[in-house]
Structures are given as structure tokens and as C-alpha cells.
C-alpha positions in Angstrom: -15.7 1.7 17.5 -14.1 4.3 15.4 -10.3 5.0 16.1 -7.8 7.6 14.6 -4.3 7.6 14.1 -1.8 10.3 13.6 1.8 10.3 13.5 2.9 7.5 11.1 2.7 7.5 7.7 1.3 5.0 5.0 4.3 5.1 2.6 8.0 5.2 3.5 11.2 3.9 2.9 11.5 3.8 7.0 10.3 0.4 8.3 10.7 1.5 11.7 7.5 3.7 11.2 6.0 1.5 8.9 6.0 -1.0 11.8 4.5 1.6 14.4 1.3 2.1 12.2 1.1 -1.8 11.3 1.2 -2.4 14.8 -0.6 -0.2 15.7 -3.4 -1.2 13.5 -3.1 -4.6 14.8 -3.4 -3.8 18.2 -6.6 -1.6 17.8 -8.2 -4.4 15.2 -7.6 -7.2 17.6 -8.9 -4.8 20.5 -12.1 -4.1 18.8 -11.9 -1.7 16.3 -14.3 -1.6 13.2 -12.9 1.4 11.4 -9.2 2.6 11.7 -8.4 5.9 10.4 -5.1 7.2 9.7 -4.6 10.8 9.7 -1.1 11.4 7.8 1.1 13.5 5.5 -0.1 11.6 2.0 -0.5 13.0 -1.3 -4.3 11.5 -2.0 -7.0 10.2 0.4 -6.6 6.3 -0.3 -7.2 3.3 1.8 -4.4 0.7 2.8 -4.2 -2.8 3.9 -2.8 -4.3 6.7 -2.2 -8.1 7.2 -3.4 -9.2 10.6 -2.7 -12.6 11.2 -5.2 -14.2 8.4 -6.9 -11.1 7.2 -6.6 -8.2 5.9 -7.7 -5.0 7.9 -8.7 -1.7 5.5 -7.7 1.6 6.8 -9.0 4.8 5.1 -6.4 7.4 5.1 -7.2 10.9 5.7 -4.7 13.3 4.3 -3.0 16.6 4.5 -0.8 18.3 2.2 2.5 21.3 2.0 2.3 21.6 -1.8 0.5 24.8 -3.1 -0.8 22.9 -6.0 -2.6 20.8 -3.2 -6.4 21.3 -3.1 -7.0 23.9 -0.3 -9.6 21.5 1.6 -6.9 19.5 1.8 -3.9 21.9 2.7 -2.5 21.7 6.2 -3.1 25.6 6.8 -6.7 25.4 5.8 -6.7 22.3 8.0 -5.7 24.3 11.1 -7.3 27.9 10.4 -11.4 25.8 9.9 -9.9 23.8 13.0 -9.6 27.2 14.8 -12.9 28.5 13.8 -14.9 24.9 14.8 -13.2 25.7 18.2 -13.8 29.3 18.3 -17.4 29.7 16.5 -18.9 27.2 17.8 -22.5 27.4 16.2 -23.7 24.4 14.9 -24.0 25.9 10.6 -20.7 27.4 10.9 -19.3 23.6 12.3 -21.4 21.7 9.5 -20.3 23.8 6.8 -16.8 23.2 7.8 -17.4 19.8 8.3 -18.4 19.2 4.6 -15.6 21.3 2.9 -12.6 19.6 5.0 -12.2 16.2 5.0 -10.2 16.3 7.9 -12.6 17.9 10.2 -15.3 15.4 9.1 -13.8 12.4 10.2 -12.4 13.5 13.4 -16.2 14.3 14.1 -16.6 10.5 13.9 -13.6 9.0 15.6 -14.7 7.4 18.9 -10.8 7.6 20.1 -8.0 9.3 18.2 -4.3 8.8 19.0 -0.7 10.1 18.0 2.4 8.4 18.4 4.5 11.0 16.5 6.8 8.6 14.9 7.5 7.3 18.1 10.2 9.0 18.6 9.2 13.0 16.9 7.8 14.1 20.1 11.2 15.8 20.8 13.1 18.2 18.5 16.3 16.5 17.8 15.4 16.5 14.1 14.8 19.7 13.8 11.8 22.4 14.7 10.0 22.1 11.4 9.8 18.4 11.7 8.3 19.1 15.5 6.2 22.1 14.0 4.4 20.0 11.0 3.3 17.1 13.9 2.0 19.7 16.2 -0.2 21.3 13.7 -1.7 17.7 12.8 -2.0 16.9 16.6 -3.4 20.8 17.3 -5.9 20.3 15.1 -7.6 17.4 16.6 -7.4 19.1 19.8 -9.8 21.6 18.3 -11.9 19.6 17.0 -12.2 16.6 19.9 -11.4 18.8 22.5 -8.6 15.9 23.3 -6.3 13.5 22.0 -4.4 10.3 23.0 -0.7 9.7 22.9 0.5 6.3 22.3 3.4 5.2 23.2 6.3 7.2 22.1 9.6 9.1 23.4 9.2 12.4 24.9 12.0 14.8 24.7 14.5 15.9 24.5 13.3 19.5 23.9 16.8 22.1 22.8 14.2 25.1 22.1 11.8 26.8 24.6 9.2 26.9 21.7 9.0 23.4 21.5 8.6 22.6 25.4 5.7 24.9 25.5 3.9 23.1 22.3 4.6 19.6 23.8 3.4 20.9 27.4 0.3 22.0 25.5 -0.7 19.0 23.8 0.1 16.5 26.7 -1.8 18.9 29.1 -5.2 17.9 26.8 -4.7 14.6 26.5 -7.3 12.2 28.6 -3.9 9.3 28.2 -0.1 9.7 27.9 1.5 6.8 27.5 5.6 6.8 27.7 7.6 4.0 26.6 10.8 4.3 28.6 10.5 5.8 32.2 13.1 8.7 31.3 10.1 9.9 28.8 7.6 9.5 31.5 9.9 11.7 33.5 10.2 14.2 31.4 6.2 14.0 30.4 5.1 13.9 34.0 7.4 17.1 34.7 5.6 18.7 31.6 2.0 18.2 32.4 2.6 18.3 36.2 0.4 16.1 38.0 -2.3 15.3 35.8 -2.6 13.8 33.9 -0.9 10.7 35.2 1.7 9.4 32.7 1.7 5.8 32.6 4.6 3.6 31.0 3.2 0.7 28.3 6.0 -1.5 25.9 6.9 -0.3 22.5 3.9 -0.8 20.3 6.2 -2.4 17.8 6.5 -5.6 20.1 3.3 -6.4 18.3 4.4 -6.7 14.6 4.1 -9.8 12.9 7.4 -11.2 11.4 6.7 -12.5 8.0 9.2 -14.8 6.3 9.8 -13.3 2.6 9.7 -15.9 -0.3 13.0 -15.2 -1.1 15.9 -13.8 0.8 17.5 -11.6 -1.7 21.5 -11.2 -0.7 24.8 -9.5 -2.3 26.6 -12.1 -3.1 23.3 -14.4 -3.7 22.5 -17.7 -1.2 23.0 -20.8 -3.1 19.7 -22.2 -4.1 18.6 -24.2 -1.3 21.3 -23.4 1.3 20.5 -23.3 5.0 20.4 -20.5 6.4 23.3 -21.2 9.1 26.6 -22.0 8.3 30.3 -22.7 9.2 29.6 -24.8 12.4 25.9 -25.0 12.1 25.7 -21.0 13.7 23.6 -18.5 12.8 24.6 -15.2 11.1 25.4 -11.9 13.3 22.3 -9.5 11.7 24.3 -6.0 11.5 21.9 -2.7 11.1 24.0 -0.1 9.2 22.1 3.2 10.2 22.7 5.6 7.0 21.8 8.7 9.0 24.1 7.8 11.6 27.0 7.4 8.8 26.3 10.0 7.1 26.7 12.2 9.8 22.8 13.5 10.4 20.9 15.6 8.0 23.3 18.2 8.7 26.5 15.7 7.5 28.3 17.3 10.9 27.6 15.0 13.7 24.2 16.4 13.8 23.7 14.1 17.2 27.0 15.1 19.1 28.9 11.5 18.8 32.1 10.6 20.5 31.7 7.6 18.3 33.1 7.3 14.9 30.7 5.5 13.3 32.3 5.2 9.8 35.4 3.8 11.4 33.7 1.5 14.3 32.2 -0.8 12.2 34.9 -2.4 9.7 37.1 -2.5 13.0 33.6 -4.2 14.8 33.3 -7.1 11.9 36.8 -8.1 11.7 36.4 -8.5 15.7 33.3 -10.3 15.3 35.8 -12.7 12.7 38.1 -13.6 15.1 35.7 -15.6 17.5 32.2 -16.2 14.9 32.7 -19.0 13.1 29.6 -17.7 10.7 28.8 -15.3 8.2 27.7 -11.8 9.0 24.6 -10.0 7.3 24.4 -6.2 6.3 20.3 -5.6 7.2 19.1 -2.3 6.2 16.0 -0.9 8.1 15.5 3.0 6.3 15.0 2.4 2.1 16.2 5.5 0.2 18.3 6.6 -3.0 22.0 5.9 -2.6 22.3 10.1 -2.4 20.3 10.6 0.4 21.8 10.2 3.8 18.9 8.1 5.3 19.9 5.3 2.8 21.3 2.1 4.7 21.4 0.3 1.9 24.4 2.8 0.7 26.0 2.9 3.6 25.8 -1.3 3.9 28.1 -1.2 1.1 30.4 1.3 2.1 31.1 -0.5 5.0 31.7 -4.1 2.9 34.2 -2.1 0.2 36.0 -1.3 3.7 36.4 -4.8 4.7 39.9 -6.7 3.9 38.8 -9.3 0.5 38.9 -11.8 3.0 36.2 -10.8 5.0 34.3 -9.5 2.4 33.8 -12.9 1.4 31.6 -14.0 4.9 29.8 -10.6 4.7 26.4 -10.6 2.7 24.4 -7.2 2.3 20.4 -8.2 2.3 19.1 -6.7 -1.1 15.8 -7.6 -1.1 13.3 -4.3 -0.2 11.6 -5.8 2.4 8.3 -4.6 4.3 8.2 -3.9 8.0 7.0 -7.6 8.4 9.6 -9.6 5.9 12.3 -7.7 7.0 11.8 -8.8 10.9 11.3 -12.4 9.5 14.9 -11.7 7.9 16.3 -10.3 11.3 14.9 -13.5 13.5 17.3 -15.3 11.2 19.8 -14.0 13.2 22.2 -15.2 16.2 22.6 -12.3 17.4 22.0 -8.8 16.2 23.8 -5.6 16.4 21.8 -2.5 15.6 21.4 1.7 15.6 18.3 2.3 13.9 15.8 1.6 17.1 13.1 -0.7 15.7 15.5 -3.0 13.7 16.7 -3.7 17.2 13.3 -4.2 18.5 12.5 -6.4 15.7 15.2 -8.2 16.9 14.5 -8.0 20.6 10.6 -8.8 19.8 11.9 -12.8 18.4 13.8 -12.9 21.7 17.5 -12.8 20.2 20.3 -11.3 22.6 20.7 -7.9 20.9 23.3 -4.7 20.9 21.8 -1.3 20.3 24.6 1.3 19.5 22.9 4.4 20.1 22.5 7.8 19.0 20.0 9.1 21.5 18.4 7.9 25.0 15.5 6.5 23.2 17.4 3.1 22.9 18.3 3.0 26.4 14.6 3.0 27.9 13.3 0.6 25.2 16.0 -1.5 26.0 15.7 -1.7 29.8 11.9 -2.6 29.0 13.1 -5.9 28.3 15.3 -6.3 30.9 18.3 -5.6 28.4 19.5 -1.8 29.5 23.1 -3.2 30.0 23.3 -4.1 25.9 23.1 -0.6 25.0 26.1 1.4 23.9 25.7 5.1 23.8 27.5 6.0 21.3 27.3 10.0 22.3 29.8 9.1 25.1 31.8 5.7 23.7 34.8 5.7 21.8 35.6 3.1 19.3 38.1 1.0 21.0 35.7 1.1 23.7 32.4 0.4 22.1 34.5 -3.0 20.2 35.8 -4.2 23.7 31.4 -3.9 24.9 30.1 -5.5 21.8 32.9 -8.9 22.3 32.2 -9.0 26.1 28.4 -9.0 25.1 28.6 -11.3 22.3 30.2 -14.3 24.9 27.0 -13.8 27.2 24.7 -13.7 24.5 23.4 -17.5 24.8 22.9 -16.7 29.1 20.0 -14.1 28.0 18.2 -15.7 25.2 15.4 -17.6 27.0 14.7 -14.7 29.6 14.6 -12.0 26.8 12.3 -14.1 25.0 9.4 -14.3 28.4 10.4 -10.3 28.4 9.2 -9.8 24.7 6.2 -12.7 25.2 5.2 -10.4 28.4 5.3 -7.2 26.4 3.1 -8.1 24.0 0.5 -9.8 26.7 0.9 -6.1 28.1 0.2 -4.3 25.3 -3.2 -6.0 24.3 -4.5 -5.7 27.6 -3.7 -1.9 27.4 -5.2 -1.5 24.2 -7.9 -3.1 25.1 -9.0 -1.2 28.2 -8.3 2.2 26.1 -11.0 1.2 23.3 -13.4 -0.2 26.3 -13.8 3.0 27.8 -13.3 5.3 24.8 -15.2 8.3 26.0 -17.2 11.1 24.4 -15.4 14.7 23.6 -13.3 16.2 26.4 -14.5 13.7 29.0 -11.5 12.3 31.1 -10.1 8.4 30.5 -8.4 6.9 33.8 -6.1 4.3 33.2 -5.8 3.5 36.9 -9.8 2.9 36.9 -9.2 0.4 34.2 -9.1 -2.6 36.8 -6.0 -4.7 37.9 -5.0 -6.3 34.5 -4.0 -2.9 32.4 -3.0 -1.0 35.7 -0.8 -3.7 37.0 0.7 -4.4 33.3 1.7 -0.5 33.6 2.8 -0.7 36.9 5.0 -3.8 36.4 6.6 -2.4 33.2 
């Protein structure tokens, strides 16, 4: 069983996608899977490990390139322009010749079942039409080829440009499977492709990542050598996710995503809150690794928001240091008491380990995901929440947090049963080009794990 991935890469300072693709080679490994292909954005064909339980799973990595200085077989325009003439001259010397000069063509030829999950979240065009045009191409592309492709889980929408509705329209009208992960994107999937096909709701794929414990937890100011991890009064620290984008005000530094929120002035007033009833410490966990400049970089922005504490609570704040991978740094969250987060998957790393969680939100991706779990109510939108407001939530949740603990805990077991009996029907009944996959002919277990969720 030969299975392709697009739409997360192998390299990036974002452990939210770094999860999806570990996770997503999990699933597919433990479902079957005897070579795992990623199809990415990379600057050499390579292969990377994964860590699946006790072994290691290879994946070769297929790649396409911007630069001009790239070789042309690998160049994303020579990609698409031999894609269109496979699809449009199709004679079977013409398709083997292009087979053999693009790399990219040649292994699609061999995938058994090939998905995109669009960085679970790219599906849409709130970062931007480029961002949306590049992952189009790549998804086009196997559409010529294949004749279809599969959509993992992800977010669809929103779409701000007609452009982009049409192009999403497109590619989910050729797909044998769409697979939503919040029923708001099913809604707006479903509306897209119009009746079929059916778009069927599965958990975050990212319920699936393994939490890895790191050797070391690497803080600012350093854990005494041997210290236990809980403190004053034997309680667990609150895990805070500083999201750099967020406080940094988007790629555009203008509110690129329309808060009513102050984000920069929320959180010093949200810690010394936190002080007045947590006995504990509280720990700065960033989730998106870049240089202090750039305005993804939580790190930064983690110690912006310490300098902004009063000394005194500077002193129970500690910023995690250490630049962990998608696995160690959900090890470091399930630390946690509760944690308080705005990039998406720190929160689900959080809400994976079953502990009570707060997303404070910069677009309706966290709301579905949320409600998945049964935890809708603990997400604070911060497009439509003011500061004093958003404080006053995050207290009144904090006192219930011990009520939801053990249910959220069955929610995240019950996602992950869900997601390996889904995964595990779609490699079953991978099908040759074009021909169509029914979920709801995949028997009681997968259909009434959709239907449930």
C-alpha cells in the first residue's frame, strides 16, 4: 500500500504542522501502509523519520521548488505545465517520458491513495491568496495525474475572494473523500461540492501524536536540578501558549484577523489574575520556532509578555527554552494543570492528554475542534471579546476546570479509537484512478465513528 501526502511540510519551526504530518504518518503506518510519500515544498528530495511507538517509519519526500536556481524537473511550474499535458495528451510515450523527467509525476503514478490536509487549516484564504494559490497548484497537480485526490481532515473556509471559492469548489468536487474536522467546515464543504460527494466529519488528526517526554526541560530561569515538576501546594503549572502571530498583529502587523481583543494587553492582565487564586507557577510554552524578528516567533513574544509582568510575578513565570519537536513539546504541555492557548494544536496537544483547556481564538477553526471534544464552551473568540471580558471567561473557566478532566479525557481516548478506524477503512478500500471511495459503504464501525462525531 502506497500512500501520498501533501500539505505539511518536513521542516518547520511550526509544531502544529509538524504534528499533522507525524500524525498523519502514524495513522497511515499503523493502518497498513508500506511506503508513505510526502509531497512538499523542500529544497532536496530526502527521506525523514518518524517515531512510531518503537520504530522508526522512513518516508521519502518528493519535492517541489519557487527558486529559479531550482532544477526545472523539480520547479513547481514545470510540475503543473507536464501535469497538464499527462492529462491532456494522454498517449502512453508522451506519459512515460514525462514520467521519467519529473519526479513528481513518477511517484504519483505509484501512490495507491494520495491525500492533502493543506496545513489543516490553508484550505481557506485568511493568510493570504498566494499561500492558497501555491497549495492548489500542488493539490491540482495530482488531480491530473490520479484523476483524484483525498482530503484529510482539515478546516474549510473561510473564502474572502471569489477566486479562491471556485479553486476550493474544484478540487473538493474531484475528490473520492472529504473529510471536515469541525461541522461549520463540513457546512461550508458540503455547500461547495453540493451533494456529492458526501462530506463526512472525522477528529483532528493530531489527536494521534505521541507525547514524548524530553530529557531535559529547558526553562528561563532554569528548574533546580531534581525539582518536581509541581509546586507551591503540590499544583501543577498553568501551560500558557503565547501565539507570536497573534501579538504581532498578523503578517500584515495591523490586526491582520479583525480582533476586538487586545492581545498584547490581555495577557499580563490574564497572569496577574491567574496569581491571585493559583497557588503555582505559570509556564510561557511556545508552539511556532522562528528568529526573534519574525512575527511568527513565540518564543519573542513569551518574553515580551514576562518583561511586562510586575518583578514579583516575574518570579513564578518560567518561559520553556528548550526547542522542542512536535512530540517533546506535547510531553512538556501534559505537564500542565491547565492550559491556556491561541495557536490551535498547542491546545490540542493539550486537549489530546485530557487537561481542561482555554483556546483564545483568532478564527472559527478553534471553535469546531473544540466542540469535538465536548469543550465548545472553553473557547474565547477573541474577534468578538474584549479584554475585561475574555479575563472574567478564563477565571470562571479555570474554577470548573477539575469537573471536566475525566470526561475530556474519554472524549480525546474516543477520538483517537475514531480516527484509526477511519484510517483504516480509507487504506482498505484504496481504489484505482478516478474510481469512487464511499465512506458510508465502509461498514458500521468508520460510518458510525463519523456519524457520532
Amino acid at each position: 500500500m502506497n500512500v501520498g501526502i501533501l500539505g505539511t511540510p518536513v521542516s518547520s519551526g511550526n509544531r502544529g504542522v509538524m504534528a499533522l504530518g507525524a500524525s498523519l504518518v502514524r495513522l497511515c503506518a499503523e493502518a497498513g501502509a508500506t511506503r508513505i510519500v510526502m509531497f512538499v515544498g523542500h529544497h532536496k528530495p530526502c527521506e525523514v523519520a518518524f517515531r512510531v511507538g518503537d520504530r522508526d517509519v522512513r518516508a521519502q519526500v518528493v519535492n517541489y521548488r519557487l527558486s529559479p536556481r531550482a532544477r526545472p524537473c523539480e520547479h513547481l511550474v514545470w510540475i503543473v505545465l507536464a501535469s497538464l499535458c499527462y492529462r491532456w495528451l494522454p498517449h502512453a510515450r508522451v506519459r512515460r517520458w514525462l514520467s521519467r523527467h519529473t519526479p513528481w509525476i513518477a511517484a504519483i503514478e505509484e501512490m495507491d491513495l494520495v491525500g492533502d490536509i493543506r496545513g489543516g487549516d490553508s484550505f481557506s484564504d485568511i493568510y493570504g491568496g498566494r499561500r492558497f494559490l501555491l497549495g492548489f497548484l500542488a493539490a491540482w497537480s495530482v488531480v491530473l495525474v490520479k484523476g483524484s485526490l483525498v482530503h484529510f481532515p482539515q478546516t474549510y473556509g473561510p473564502y474572502g475572494r471569489r477566486w479562491t471559492r471556485w479553486l476550493a469548489r474544484y478540487l473538493l468536487r474531484r475528490a473520492p473523500v472529504v473529510l471536515a474536522r469541525d461541522r461549520e467546515s463540513q457546512r461550508v464543504a458540503q455547500e461547495l461540492v453540493g451533494e456529492k460527494p458526501e462530506v463526512r466529519l472525522s477528529p483532528d488528526v493530531a489527536f494521534a501524536l505521541e507525547a514524548r517526554a524530553p530529557r531535559r526541560i529547558e526553562t528561563d530561569p532554569p528548574l533546580e536540578e531534581g525539582r518536581e515538576v509541581l509546586t507551591l501546594g503540590g499544583v501543577g503549572p498553568i501551560g500558557l501558549n503565547v501565539n507570536g502571530l497573534m501579538y504581532n498583529g498578523g503578517y500584515t502587523r495591523k490586526n491582520m484577523f479583525e480582533l476586538k481583543l487586545d492581545y498584547v494587553a490581555l495577557l499580563p492582565r490574564l497572569i496577574e489574575a491567574l496569581f491571585q487564586e493559583h497557588s503555582g507557577e505559570l509556564w510561557l510554552i511556545p508552539h511556532t520556532y522562528a528568529p526573534p524578528e519574525s512575527v511568527e516567533s513565540d518564543p519573542e513574544a513569551c518574553r515580551r509578555v514576562r518583561a511586562a509582568l510586575p518583578p514579583a510575578l516575574q518570579a513564578r513565570v518560567r518561559i520553556v527554552t528548550g526547542e522542542y519537536d512536535c512530540h517533546e513539546i506535547k510531553g512538556v504541555i501534559g505537564l500542565c494543570g491547565l492550559f491556556i492557548g491561541s495557536r490551535m494544536h498547542a491546545c490540542l496537544g493539550a486537549l489530546s492528554q485530557g487537561i481542561p483547556t482555554v483556546g483564545i481564538a483568532y478564527s472559527r477553526k478553534f471553535a469546531g475542534v473544540f466542540e469535538s471534544v465536548g469543550m465548545r464552551d472553553w473557547v474565547i473568540d477573541g474577534r468578538t471579546t474584549g479584554e475585561a471580558e475574555a479575563v472574567a471567561r478564563v477565571m470562571e473557566l479555570y474554577r470548573q476546570r477539575e469537573g471536566v478532566r475525566d470526561r475530556l479525557a474519554l472524549e480525546a481516548e474516543t477520538a483517537r479509537i475514531r480516527l484509526r478506524e477511519i484510517f483504516g477503512e480509507l487504506l482498505r478500500r484504496a481504489v484505482p484512478e478516478g474510481a469512487p471511495l464511499q465512506l458510508e459503504a465502509m461498514g458500521p464501525a468508520v460510518g458510525g465513528a463519523l456519524e457520532q462525531q
